[in-house]
C-alpha positions as CSV (number, residue, x, y, z in Angstrom):
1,X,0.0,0.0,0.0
2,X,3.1,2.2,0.9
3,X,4.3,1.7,-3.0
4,X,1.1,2.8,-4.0
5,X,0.8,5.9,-2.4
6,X,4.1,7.0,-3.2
7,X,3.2,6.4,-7.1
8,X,0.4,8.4,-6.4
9,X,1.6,10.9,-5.0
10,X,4.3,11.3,-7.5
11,X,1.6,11.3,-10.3
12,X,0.0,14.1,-8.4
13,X,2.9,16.5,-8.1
14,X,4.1,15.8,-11.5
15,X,0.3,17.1,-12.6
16,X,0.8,20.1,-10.4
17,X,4.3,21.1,-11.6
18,X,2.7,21.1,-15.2
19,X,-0.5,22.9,-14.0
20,X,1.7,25.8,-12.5
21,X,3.9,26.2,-15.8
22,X,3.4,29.2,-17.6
23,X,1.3,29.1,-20.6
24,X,0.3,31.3,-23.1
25,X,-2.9,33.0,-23.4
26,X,-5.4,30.7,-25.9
27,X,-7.5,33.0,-27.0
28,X,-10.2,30.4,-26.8
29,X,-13.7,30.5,-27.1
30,X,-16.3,28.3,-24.5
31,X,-19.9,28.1,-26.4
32,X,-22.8,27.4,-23.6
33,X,-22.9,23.8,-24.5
34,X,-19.1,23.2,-23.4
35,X,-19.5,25.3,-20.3
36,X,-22.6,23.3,-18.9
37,X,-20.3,20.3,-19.9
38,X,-17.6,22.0,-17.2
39,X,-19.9,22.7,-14.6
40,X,-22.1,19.4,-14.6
41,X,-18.4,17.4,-14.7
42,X,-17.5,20.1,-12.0
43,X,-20.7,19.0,-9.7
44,X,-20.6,15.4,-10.6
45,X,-16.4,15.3,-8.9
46,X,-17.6,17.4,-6.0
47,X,-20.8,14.6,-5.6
48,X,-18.3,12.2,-5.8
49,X,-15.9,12.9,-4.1
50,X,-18.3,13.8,-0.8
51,X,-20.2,10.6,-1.4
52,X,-16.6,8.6,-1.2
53,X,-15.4,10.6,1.6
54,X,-18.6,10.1,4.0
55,X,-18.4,6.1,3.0
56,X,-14.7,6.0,4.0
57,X,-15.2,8.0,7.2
58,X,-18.7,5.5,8.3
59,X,-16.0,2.7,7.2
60,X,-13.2,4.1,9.7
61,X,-15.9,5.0,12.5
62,X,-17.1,1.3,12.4
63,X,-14.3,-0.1,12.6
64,X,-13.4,2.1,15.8
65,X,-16.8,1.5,17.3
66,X,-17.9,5.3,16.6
67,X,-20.8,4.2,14.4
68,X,-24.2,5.6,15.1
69,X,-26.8,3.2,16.6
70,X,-30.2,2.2,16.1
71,X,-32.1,4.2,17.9
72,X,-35.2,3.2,20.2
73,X,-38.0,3.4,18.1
74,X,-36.4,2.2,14.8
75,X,-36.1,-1.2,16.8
76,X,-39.3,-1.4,18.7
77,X,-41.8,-3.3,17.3
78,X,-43.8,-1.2,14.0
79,X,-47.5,-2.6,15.1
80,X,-47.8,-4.5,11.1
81,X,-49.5,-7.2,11.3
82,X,-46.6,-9.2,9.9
83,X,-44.6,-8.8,13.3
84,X,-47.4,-9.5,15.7
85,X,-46.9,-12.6,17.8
């Protein structure tokens, strides 16, 4: 897992390094159709990511015994007729 990281990390600050070159102006023109493409792929990462990072953090506070617990009345008995005695 330690190799892993490290090659990922490495992949990471290579993409910064060639982020933070300079670069020329483009001169570039964004129609609407290719800026609602960047802001729904912007809004599905940030979805994404938060969905990933509150699964990984349930997944860390079970296995610490943090987890939240059923509570009273989602354990009682519901009254259907299918759980009557």
């Amino acid at each position: 897992m330690g190799r892993q990281f490290q090659s990922m990390t490495a992949v990471l600050l290579l993409a910064l390094a060639l982020l933070l070159l300079p670069t020329r102006p483009a001169h570039a023109y964004v129609d609407p159709g290719s800026g609602a493409l960047m802001v729904q792929a912007l809004l599905a990462s940030i979805v994404g990511i938060s969905i990933a990072m509150r699964r990984s953090l349930r997944r860390v506070l079970g296995r610490l015994g943090l987890s939240r617990r059923d509570t009273p009345a989602e354990t009682e008995d519901s009254g259907s007729p299918t759980s009557r005695s």
